[in-house]
PLY file of the C-alpha trace (Angstrom):
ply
format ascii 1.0
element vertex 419
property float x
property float y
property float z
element edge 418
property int vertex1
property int vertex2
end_header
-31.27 -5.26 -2.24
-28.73 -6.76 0.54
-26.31 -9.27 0.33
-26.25 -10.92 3.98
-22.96 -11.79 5.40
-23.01 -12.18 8.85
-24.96 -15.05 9.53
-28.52 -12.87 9.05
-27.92 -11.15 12.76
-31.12 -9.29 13.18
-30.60 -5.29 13.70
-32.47 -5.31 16.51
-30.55 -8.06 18.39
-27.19 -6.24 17.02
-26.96 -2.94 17.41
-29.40 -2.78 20.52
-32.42 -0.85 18.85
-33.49 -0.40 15.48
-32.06 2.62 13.39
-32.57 5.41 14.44
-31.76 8.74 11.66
-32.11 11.98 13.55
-29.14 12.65 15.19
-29.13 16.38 17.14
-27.20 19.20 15.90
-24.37 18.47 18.47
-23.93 14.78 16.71
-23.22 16.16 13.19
-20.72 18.30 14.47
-18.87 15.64 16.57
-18.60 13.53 13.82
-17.37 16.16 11.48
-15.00 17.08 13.74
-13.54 13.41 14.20
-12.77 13.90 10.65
-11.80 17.43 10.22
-9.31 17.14 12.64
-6.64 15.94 10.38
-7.63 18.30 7.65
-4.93 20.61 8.36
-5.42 22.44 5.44
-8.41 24.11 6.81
-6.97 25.45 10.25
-7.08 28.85 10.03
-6.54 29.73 12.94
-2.96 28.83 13.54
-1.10 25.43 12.65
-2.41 23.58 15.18
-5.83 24.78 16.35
-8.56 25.12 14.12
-12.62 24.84 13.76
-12.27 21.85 13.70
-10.33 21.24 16.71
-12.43 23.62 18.57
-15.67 22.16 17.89
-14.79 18.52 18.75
-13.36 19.52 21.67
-16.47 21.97 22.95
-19.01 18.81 21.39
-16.85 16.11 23.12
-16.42 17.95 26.98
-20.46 18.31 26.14
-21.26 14.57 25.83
-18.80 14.32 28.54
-21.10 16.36 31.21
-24.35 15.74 30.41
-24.35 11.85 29.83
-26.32 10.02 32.51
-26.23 6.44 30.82
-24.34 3.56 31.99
-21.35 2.61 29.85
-21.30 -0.79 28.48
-18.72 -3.60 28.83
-17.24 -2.55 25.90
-16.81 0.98 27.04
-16.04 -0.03 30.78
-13.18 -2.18 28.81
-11.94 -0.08 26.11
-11.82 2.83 28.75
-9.67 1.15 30.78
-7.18 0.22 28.72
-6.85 3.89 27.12
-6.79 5.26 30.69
-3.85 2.85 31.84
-2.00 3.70 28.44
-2.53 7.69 28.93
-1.13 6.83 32.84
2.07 5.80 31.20
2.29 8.19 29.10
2.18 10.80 31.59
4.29 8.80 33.46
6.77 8.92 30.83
6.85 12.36 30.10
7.83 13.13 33.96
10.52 10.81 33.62
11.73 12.57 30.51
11.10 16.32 32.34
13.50 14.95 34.83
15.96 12.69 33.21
15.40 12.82 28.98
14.60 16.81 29.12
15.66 16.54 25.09
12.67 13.89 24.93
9.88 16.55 26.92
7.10 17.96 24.29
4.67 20.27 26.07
3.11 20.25 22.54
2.75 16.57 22.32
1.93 16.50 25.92
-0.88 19.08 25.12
-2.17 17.14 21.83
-2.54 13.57 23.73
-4.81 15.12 26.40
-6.98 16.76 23.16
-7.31 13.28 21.77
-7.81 11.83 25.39
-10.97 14.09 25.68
-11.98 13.63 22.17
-12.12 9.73 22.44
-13.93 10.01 25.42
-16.47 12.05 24.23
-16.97 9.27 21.54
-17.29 7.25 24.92
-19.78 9.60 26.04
-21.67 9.95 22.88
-25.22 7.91 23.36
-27.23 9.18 20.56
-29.29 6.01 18.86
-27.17 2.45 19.12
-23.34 1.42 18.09
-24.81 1.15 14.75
-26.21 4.34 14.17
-23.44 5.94 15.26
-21.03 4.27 13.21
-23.04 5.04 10.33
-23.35 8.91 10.98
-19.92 8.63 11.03
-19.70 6.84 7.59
-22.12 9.41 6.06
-19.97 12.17 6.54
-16.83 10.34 5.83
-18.34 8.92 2.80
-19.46 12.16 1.78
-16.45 13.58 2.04
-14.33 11.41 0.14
-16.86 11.91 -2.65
-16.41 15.48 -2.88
-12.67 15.92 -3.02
-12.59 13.18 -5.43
-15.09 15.07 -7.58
-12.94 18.22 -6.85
-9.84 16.30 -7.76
-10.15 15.15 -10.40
-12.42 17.21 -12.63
-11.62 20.99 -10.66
-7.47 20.18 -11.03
-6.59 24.03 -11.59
-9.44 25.57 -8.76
-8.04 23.09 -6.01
-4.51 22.05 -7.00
-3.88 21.37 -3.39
-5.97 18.06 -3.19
-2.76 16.75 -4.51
0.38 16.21 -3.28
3.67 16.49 -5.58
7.51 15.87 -4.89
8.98 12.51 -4.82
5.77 10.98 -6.07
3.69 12.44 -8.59
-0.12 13.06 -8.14
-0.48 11.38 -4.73
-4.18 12.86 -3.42
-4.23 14.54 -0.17
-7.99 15.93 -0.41
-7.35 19.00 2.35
-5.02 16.92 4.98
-1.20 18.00 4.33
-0.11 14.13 3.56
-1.48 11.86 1.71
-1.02 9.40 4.20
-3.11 11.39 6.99
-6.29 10.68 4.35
-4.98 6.75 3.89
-5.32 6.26 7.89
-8.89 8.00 7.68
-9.96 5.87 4.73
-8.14 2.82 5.89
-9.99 3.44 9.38
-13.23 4.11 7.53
-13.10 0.54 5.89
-13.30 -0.84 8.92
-15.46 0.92 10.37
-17.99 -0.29 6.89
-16.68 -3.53 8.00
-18.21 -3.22 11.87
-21.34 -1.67 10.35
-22.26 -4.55 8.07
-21.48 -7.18 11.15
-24.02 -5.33 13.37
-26.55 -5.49 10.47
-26.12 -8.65 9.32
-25.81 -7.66 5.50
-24.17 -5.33 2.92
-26.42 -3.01 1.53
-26.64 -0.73 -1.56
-25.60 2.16 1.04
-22.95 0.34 2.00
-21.56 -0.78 -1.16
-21.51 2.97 -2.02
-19.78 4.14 1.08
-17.05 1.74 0.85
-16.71 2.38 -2.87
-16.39 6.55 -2.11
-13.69 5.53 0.95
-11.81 3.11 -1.11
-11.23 5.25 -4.28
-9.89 7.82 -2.06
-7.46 5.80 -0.19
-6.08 4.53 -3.26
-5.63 7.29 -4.98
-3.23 8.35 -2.25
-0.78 5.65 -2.89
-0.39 4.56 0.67
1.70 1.69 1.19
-0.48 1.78 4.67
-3.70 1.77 3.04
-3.39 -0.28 0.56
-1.65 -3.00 3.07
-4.01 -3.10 5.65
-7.08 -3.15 3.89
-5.84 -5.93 1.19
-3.84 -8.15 3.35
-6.47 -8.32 5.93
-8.83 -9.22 3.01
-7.00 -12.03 2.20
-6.35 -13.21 5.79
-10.12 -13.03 5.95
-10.13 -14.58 3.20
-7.97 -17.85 4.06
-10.13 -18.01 7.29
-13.32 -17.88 5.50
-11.76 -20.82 3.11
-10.17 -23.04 5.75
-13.77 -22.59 7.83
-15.34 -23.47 4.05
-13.47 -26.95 4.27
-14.94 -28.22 7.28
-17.06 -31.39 6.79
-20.48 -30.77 5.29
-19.35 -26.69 4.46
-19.81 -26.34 0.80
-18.93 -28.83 -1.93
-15.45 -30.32 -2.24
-14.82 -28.65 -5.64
-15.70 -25.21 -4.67
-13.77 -25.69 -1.27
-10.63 -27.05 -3.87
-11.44 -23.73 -6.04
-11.25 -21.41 -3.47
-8.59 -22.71 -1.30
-6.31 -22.40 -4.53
-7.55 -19.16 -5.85
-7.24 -17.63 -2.08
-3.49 -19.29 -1.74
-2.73 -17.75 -5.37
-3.41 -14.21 -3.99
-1.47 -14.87 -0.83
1.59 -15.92 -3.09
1.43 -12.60 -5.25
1.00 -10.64 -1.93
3.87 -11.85 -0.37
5.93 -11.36 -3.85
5.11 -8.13 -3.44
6.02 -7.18 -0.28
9.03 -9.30 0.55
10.44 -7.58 -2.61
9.37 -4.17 -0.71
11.02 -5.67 2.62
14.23 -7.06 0.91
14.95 -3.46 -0.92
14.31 -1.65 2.59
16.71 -3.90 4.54
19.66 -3.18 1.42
18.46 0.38 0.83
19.30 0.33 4.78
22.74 -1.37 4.93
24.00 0.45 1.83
23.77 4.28 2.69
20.38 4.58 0.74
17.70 6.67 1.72
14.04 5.08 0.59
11.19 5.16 2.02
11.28 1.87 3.25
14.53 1.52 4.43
13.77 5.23 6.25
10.52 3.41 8.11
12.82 0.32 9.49
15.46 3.08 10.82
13.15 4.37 12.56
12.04 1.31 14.28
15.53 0.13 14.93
16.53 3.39 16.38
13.05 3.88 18.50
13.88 0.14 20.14
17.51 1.82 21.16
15.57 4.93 22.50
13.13 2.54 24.64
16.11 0.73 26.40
16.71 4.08 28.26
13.00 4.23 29.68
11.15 0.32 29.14
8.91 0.31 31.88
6.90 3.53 31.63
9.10 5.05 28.04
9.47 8.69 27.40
5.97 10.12 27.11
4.47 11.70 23.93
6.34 13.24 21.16
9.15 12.35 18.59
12.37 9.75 20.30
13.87 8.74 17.10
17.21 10.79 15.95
17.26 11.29 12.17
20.24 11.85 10.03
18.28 14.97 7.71
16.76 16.79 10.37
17.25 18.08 14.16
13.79 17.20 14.85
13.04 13.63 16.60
10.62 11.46 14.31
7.94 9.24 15.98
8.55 5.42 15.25
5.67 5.39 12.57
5.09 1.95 13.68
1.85 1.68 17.03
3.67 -1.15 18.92
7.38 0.39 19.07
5.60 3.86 19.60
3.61 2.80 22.71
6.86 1.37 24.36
8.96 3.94 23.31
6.10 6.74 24.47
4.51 4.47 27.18
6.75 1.23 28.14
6.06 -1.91 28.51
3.15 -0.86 30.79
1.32 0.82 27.53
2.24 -1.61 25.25
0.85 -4.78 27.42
-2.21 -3.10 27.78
-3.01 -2.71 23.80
-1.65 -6.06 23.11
-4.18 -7.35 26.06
-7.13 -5.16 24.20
-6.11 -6.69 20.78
-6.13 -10.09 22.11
-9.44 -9.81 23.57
-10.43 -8.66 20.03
-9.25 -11.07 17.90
-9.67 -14.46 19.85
-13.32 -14.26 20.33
-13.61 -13.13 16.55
-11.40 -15.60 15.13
-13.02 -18.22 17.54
-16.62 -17.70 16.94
-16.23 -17.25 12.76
-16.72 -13.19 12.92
-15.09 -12.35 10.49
-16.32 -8.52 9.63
-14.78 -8.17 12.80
-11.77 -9.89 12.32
-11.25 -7.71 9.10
-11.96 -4.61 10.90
-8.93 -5.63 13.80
-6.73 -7.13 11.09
-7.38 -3.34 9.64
-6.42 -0.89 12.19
-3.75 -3.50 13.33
-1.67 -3.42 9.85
-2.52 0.25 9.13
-0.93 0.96 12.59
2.06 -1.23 12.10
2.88 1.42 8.94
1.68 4.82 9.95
1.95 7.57 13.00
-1.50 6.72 14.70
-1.36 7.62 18.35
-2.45 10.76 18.04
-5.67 9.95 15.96
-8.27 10.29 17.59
-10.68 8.00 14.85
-8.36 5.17 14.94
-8.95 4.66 18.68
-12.50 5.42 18.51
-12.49 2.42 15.35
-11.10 0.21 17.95
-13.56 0.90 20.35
-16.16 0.58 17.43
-14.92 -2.97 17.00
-14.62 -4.07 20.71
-17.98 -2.64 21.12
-19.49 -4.84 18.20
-18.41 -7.89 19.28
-19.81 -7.38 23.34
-23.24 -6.59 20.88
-23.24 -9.48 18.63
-25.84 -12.32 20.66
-24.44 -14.71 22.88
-20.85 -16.20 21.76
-21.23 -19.33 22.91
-24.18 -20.34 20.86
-22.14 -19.91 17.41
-20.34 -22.35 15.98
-16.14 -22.52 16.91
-13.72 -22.53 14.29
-12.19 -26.38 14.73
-11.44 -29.48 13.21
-13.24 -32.41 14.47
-11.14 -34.97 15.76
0 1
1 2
2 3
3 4
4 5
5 6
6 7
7 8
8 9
9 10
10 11
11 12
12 13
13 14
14 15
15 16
16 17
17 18
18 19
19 20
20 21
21 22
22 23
23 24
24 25
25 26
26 27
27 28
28 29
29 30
30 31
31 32
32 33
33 34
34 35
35 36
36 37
37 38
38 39
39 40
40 41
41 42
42 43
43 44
44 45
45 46
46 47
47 48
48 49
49 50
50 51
51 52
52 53
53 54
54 55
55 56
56 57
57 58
58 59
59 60
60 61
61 62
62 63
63 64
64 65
65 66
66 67
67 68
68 69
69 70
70 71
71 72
72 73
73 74
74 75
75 76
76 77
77 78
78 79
79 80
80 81
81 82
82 83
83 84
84 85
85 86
86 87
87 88
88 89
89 90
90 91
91 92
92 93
93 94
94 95
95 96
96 97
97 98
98 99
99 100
100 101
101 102
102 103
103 104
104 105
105 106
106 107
107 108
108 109
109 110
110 111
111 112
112 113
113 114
114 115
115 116
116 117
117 118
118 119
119 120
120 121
121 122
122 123
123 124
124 125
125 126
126 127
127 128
128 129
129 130
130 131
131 132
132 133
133 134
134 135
135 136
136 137
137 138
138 139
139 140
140 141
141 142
142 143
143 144
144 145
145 146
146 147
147 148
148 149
149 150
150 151
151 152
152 153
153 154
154 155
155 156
156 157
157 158
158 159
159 160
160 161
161 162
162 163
163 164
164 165
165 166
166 167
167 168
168 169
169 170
170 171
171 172
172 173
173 174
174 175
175 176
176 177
177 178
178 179
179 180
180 181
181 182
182 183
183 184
184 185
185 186
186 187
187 188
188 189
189 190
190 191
191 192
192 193
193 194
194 195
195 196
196 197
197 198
198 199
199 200
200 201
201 202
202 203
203 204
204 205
205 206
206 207
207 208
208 209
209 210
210 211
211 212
212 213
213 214
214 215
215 216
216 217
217 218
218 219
219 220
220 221
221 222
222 223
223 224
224 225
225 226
226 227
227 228
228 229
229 230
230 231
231 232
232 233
233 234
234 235
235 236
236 237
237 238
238 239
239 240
240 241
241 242
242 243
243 244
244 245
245 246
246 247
247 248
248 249
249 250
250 251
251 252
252 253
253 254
254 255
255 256
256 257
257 258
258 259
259 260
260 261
261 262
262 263
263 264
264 265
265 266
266 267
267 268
268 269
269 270
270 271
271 272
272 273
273 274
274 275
275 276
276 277
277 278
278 279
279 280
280 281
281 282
282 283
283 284
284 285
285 286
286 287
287 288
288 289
289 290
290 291
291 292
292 293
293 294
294 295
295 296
296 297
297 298
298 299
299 300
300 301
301 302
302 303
303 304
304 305
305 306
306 307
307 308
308 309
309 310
310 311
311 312
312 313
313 314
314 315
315 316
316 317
317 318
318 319
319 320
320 321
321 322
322 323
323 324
324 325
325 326
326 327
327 328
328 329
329 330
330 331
331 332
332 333
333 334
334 335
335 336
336 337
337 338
338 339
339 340
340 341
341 342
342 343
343 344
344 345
345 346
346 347
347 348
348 349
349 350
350 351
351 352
352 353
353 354
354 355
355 356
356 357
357 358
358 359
359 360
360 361
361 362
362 363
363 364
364 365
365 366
366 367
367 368
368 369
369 370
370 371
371 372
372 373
373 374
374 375
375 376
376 377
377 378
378 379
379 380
380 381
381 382
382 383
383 384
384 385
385 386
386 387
387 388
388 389
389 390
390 391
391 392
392 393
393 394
394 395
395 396
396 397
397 398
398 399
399 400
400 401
401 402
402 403
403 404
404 405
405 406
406 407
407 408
408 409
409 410
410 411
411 412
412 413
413 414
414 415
415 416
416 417
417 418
């Protein structure tokens, strides 16, 4: 049983072939690895290199050497962006050897050129179509998510360190060290469930049951990042869907009445919700206090000041922000004010450019699994440390990718008002 979504967009014409299951040895342990790289937990090795880290990066440099297939526009696209982004960064991080020497991380340096190779290797990675290899991706994500929440919650006293306890009680971590690390890979993951049901043109059982497994997770670590992305993009969606609904000769007037109230009721509690969240942060701020919230929008007022000294090309990878509690610079925790504090204005013109040519064309032509998946990785981004993942760039390229694979734009219907 399927549920179809998309407009009935045939697999074939979608994804480029039908589906194709066996995946070589190499595959399973790239996508593994995509994952396993924030389970910190299990690097035994030393704090920062692990199995994990090891095998993506042997997997990746493999795909790397030994593909002979032309990339597609997506990947000719999506490349060039991340290449022009890692050229400022590098760019950055001379300027800060010479002039910012307080702002230099060889470690950070180090970690963007593992991601670098990792995300190209996704670039590189052919096996079966977009599709396929989105799903592989899911299955072990999926999978994964199942089994610590199993572990969780009915193995408490073998794996008490699923969870994470101090300020907030019970907040699961399944093997990352932060519950917020597993929010980014769940919140990624819906998206990714999001791009895999466009290409097929329906929800399936599978799918259902993927999503279900991812979503469970993310929610049970109480990320504000999570939880904001994945709902508020819903309901954009969701007033896009409606607003598309009352066009002439849509669906009936009634229904179009129901919905448009029902979907502007959700927007209202939404925005209840998280102005009171913004309106404690901004007096939390002003008044000495020390929440999490009013923590975040330090961080992005301080990270603007730290840009001013650097704004074309910024100050390369690593921490900028000065912090009160510790001697250690924090990143920005925020993707737009960390690529032009990290890369400039050169880095951060080039993602808004990639964005743009994301969401126009999916907005335009009525895609809106797409537009979900964008509206996504955009919000979870705008809440969370994400430069340095390596599956929340390879999610973007997921979703340029999809929408250079759905047929011909032009034919579908645009999203206007006749006059």
């Amino acid at each position: 049983m399927s549920i179809d979504i998309t407009g009935g967009l045939p697999e074939t014409s979608a994804s480029g072939s039908r589906s194709h299951r066996r995946f070589s040895l190499a595959a399973h342990v790239f996508a593994a690895s995509i994952i396993g790289i924030l389970l910190k937990q299990l690097r035994l090795l030393s704090d920062s290199i692990g199995i994990f880290e090891i095998a993506g990066l042997i997997v990746a440099l493999y795909f790397i050497v030994t593909n002979r297939e032309r990339p597609t526009k997506g990947d000719l696209y999506f490349g060039g962006v991340f290449l022009v982004i890692l050229f400022s960064f590098c760019c950055g991080a001379a300027l800060s050897f010479f002039f910012f020497r307080e702002h230099f991380s060889v470690r950070d340096l180090m970690a963007t050129f593992y991601i670098t190779v990792i995300v190209l290797g996704w670039l590189n990675f052919t096996e079966g179509s977009l599709l396929d290899r989105i799903e592989l991706y899911l299955s072990w994500l999926s999978g994964y998510c199942a089994i610590i929440i199993l572990l969780g919650v009915t193995a408490y006293r073998i794996a008490p360190g699923l969870w994470y306890f101090d300020v907030y009680f019970g907040r699961f971590m399944g093997l990352s060290d932060n519950p917020n690390q597993l929010g980014s890979l769940c919140a990624t993951g819906m998206a990714l469930v999001a791009l895999a049901a466009q290409l097929r043109g329906r929800v399936s059982r599978l799918g259902v049951a993927r999503a279900a497994a991812i979503s469970i997770a993310g929610l049970l670590t109480q990320s504000v990042a999570f939880i904001a992305s994945t709902a508020l993009s819903a309901l954009v969606v969701g007033l896009l869907y409606v607003w598309q609904a009352t066009l002439p000769n849509s669906i009936p007037r009634r229904l179009s009445a129901f919905l448009i109230a029902a979907v502007t009721a959700a927007a209202l509690m939404a925005l209840a919700f998280f102005a009171v969240q913004i309106v404690d942060a901004v007096i939390y701020l002003y008044s000495g206090g020390s929440g999490k919230g009013s923590v975040r929008l330090q961080f992005w007022i301080e990270a603007f000041n730290m840009a001013l000294r650097s704004p074309i090309f910024g100050l390369g990878p690593g921490g900028h922000v000065p912090v009160d509690f510790t001697t250690e610079l924090q990143e920005a925790h925020n993707i737009f004010i960390e690529l032009l504090v990290t890369g400039g204005l050169v880095s951060l013109l080039a993602f808004v450019m990639l964005l743009c040519a994301i969401g126009l064309p999916a907005i335009r032509y009525r895609f809106f699994a797409v537009t979900y998946a964008l509206l996504t990785l955009i919000l979870l981004g705008s809440f969370h440390t994400v430069l340095r993942h390596a599956h929340y760039w390879i999610a973007i390229h997921a979703t340029l990718s999809t929408l250079f694979l759905i047929p011909e734009r032009s034919q579908r219907p645009r999203v206007s008002r006749p006059s």
